[in-house]
N, C-alpha and C positions, 0 to 999 in steps of 0.2 A: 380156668377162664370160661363164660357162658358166652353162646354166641350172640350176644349184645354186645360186651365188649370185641369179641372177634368180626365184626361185620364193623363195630367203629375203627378197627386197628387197618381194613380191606379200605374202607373208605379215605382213610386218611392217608393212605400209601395212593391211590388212584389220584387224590387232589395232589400228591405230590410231586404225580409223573407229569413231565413235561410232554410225554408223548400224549396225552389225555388231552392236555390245555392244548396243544398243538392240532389235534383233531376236532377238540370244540373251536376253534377257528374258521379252519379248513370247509368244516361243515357248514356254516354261516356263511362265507364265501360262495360254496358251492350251490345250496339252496339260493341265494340271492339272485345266482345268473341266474341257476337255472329258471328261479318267478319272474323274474325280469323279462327273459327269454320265453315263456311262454306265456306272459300276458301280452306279449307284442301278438304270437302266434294267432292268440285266442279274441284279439280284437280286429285281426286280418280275415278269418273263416266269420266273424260275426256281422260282416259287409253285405247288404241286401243281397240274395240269392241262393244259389240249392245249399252249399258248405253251411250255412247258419240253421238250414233246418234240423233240428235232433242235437244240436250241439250240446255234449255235455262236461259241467266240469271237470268231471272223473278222467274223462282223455285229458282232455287240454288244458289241466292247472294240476290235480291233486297228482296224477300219478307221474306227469315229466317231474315234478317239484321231486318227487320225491324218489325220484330217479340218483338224486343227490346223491341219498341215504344208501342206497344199491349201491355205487362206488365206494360209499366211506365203508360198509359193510364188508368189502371183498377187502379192502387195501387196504384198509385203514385201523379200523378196530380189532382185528387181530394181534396189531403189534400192542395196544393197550392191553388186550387180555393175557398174550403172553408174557408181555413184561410183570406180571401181578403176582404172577407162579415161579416166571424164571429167577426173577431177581431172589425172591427167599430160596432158590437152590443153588446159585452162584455164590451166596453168602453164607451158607451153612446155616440160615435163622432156619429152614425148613427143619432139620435135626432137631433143633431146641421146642418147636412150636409142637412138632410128634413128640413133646415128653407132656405135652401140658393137659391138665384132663379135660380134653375137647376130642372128637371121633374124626375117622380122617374126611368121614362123609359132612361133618363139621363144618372143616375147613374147606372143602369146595363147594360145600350150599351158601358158604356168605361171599365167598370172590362172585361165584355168580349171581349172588342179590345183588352184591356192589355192582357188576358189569350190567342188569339190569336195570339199577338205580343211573347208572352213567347215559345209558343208552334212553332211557326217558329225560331226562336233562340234555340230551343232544337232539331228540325233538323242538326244541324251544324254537328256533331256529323257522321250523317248519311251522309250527303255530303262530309264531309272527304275520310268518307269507300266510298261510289261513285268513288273519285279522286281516292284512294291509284288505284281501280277495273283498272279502266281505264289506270292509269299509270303501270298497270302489263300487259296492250294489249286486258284487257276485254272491252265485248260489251254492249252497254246499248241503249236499244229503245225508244226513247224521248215519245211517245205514253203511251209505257206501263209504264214506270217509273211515269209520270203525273199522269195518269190513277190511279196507286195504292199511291199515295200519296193523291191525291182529295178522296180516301176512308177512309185514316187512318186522314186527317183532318175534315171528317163529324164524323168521330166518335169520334175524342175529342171534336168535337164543343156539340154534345148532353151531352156527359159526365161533360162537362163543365155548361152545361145548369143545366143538374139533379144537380150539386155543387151546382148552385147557389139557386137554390130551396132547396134542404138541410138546405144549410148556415140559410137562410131565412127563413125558417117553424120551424127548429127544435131547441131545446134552447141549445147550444153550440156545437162546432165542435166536440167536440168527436161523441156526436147523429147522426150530418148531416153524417159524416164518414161513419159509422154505417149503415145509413141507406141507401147511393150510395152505400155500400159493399152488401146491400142486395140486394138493386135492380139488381145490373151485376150478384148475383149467381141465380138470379131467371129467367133473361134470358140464362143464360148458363141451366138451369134445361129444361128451356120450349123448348133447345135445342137439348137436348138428349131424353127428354120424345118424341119430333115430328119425330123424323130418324124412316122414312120410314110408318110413321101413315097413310098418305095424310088428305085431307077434311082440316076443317080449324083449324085443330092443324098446319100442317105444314103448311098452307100459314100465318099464324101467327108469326112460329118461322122465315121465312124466311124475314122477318124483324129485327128480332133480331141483334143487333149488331156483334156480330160474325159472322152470316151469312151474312150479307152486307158486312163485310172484306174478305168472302172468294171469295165472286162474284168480287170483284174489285183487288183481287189477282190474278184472274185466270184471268185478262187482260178485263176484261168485265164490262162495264159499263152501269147497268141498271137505267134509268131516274126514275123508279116506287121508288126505293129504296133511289136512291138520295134525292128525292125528300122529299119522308117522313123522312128522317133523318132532313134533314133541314127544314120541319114543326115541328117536334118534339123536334128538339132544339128554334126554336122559340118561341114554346109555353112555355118550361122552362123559357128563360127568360123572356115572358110576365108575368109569374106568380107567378118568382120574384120581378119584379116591383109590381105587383099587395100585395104581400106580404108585403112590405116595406110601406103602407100606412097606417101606425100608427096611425093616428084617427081614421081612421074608425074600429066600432068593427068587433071580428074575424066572426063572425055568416056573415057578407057583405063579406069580403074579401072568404071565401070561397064559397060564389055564383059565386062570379067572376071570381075565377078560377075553378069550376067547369064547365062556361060558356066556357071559354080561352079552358079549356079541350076537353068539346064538338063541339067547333068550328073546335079544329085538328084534332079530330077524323073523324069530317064529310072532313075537306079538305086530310086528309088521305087517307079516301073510295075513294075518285076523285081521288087521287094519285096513288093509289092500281089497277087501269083501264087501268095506260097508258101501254102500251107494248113495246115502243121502248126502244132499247137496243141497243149499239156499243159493238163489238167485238175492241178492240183494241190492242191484242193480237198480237205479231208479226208472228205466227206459225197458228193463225185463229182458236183458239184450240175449240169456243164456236160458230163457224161457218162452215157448209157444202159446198163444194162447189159450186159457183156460179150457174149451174146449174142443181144441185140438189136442190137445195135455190129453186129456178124458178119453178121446176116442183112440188116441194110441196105447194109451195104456191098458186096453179092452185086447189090443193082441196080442193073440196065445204063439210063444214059442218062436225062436230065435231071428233076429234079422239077420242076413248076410252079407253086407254089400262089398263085392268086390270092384275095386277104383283103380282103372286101368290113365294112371295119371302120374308124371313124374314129381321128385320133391319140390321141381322150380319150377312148375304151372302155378298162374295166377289160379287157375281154376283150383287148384284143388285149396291152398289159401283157405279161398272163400267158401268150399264146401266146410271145410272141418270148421272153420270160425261161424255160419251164421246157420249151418245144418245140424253137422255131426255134433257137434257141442250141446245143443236141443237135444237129439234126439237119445244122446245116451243119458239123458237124464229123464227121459220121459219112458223108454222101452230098453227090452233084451236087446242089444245090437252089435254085431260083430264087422269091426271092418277090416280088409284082406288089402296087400299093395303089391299086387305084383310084378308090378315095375320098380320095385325100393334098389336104389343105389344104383338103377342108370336115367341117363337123361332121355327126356322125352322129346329134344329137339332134334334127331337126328333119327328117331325110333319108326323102323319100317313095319311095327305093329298094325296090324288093320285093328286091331281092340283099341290102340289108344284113344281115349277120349272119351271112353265109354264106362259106366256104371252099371254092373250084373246084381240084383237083385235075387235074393234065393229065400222063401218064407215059406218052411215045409218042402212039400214038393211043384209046387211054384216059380215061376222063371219069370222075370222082365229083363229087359235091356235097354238102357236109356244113354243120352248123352248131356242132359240138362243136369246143372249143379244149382241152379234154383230151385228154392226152397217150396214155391206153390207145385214143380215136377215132381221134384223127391215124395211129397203128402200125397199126390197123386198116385203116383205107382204105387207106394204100400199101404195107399187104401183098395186099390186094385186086386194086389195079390192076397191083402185079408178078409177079400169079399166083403166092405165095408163102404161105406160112402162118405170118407174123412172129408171134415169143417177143409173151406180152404181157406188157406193163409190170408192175416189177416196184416193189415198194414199196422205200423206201431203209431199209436195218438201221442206214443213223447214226442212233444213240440221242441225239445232243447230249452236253452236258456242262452243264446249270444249276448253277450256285449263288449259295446266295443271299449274301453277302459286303456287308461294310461298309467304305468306301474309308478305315481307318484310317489315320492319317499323311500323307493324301495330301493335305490342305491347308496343313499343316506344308511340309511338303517343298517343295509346290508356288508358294505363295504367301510362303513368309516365307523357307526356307534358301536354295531357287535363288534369287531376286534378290540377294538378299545375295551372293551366292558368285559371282554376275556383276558386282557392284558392285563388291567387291574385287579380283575377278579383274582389273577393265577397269582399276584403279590400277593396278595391279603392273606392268600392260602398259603402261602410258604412263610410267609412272618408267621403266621397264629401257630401254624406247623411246629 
């Protein structure tokens, strides 16, 4: 059998599953509120006054919209992927399809074209809400809209990947279930345990799947993260092929994928090095300007700023999101928390509140988390006369708009159009 026919045989098992039709539902439902819901939002902040200035669609339509997709992602699509794998090992087709001249990497490069081909057909949904946007006079930045899509599709692709590893390891779908449910609450865990740790609890979580969505939300596109997402999806599906070779006993197969393992850990670490990163942002929100960029990047040898600031200060928020964010993308910069894991509301520190700066043998001591202080100081201690901060010219784009048609569309023609579809597909079936 060539893998043409075997990607037709993955496809036509996926239109079959009712858990597929049931989630292309779901999803159309769920995008609906949620455009619904945020074009109410996005025409309440677009009311004469400061909330309309800089408004952009990236916050307040493309990424709640697609916030959808992050739910169906975690809960939902898992059970379609696992059901793709389980079912042929619940029925013993798995045994027969391992006789046929196709390689085991064969068989999980086309379940994963097919869950790819699913998951761009479960977009549709979202490019509707796009249209309705657009046909109400809304704005959409080709850039960033790309940008935050190439996010939420590496993180189906790993979710997908840990499915099929599941499927494969564990002796039926409820278990695999089960066990991708535990995996995602153990990185949402290693996500809220790391705010505001540093050291390599938080370079750690900032891997995590949800922190890769927020970086590629905020318009910004890091290669380091990219990158491991797509080793770590590849390594699933090597180690469900690796899974799938039924002769050999399990004591081999998990050599092999402890090898598969430590392969992507070590092309991980390599991944973990790179530093380039696009802003592609239309407002430049993860970028200083031009030349402030320039003149920090003229300093020689390490920043250190130690942030005497709990994980539930508004303060320090706003440091990491409209400073640190910049500035590790522009310089050497290392930051210290040595307050991680207690609170700051009770803390008889005389440092709290404070930012220790150390470049060479250089000391500052500040308590501003504004961004014109921070260029301040470390043009201070480089003996430089850094540009200062400049105000951003994105004007936003407000309007105020009424999500006509969109409960029509969303609630009454898609399911219908999925209802019929899902016959049509199981008659021709």
């Amino acid at each position: 059998m060539r893998g043409r026919e075997l990607l037709r045989k993955d496809l036509a098992e996926l239109a079959a599953s009712r858990a597929w039709w049931l989630l292309l539902a779901v999803s159309g439902l769920l995008t609906g509120q949620a455009f619904i819901t945020a074009v109410g939002s996005y025409a309440e902040m677009s009311a004469p006054g400061a909330l309309a200035q800089g408004l952009s669609p990236l916050d307040g339509i493309v990424v709640p919209v697609l916030g959808a997709y992050d739910l169906a992602i975690t809960l939902l699509f898992p059970f379609v992927a696992i059901r793709l794998l389980a079912s042929e090992k619940s029925s013993d087709a798995l045994k027969l399809m391992l006789q046929w001249p196709v390689t085991r990497g064969s068989i999980i490069a086309s379940k994963a074209i097919a869950l790819l081909a699913a998951w761009l057909l479960s977009l549709l949904p979202f490019a509707l809400a796009m249209g309705l946007w657009t046909s109400y006079g809304g704005h959409l930045a080709a850039a960033e809209l790309v940008n935050v899509l190439t996010g939420y599709t590496l993180r189906f692709l790993l979710t997908a990947a840990l499915s099929l590893v599941a499927a494969a390891v564990m002796p039926g779908a409820a278990n695999a279930a089960v066990a991708v449910l535990a995996f995602t609450i153990g990185t949402w865990a290693l996500d809220f345990i790391a705010a505001g740790h540093g050291g390599l609890l938080q370079q750690l979580a900032g891997y995590t799947p949800a922190a890769a969505l927020r970086a590629f939300e905020r318009g910004l596109f890091r290669v380091d993260v990219a990158l491991m997402l797509l080793i770590l999806s590849l390594a699933g599906f090597a180690i469900a092929a690796i899974w799938l070779d039924l002769g050999r006993a399990p004591r081999a197969r998990v050599t092999r994928a402890a090898g598969a393992l430590a392969l992507a850990a070590l092309a991980c670490a390599g991944a973990s090095q790179v530093r380039a990163s696009f802003d592609l942002s239309e407002n430049q929100r993860s970028s200083f300007a031009p030349a402030v960029a320039r003149t920090l990047a003229g300093v020689r040898g390490p920043l250190t700023m130690t942030v005497y600031l709990s994980a539930e200060d508004p303060r320090l928020s706003d440091l990491e999101s409209s400073v640190l964010a910049k500035l590790r993308r522009t310089m050497d910069v290392r930051v210290v928390y040595p307050l991680a894991g207690r609170s700051g509301l009770f803390d008889n520190d005389e440092r709290y509140g404070t930012i220790e700066y150390a470049l060479g043998t250089r000391r500052a001591v500040n308590r501003s988390t504004t961004e014109a202080i921070v260029l301040e100081t470390i043009g201070e201690l480089a003996g430089i006369q850094a540009p200062p901060a400049e105000e951003s010219s994105y004007a936003g784009w407000p309007l105020r708009a009424t999500p006509r048609g969109a409960a029509v569309l969303f609630y009454a023609i898609w399911p219908l159009a999925v209802v019929i579809a899902a016959r049509r597909s199981r008659r021709t079936g």
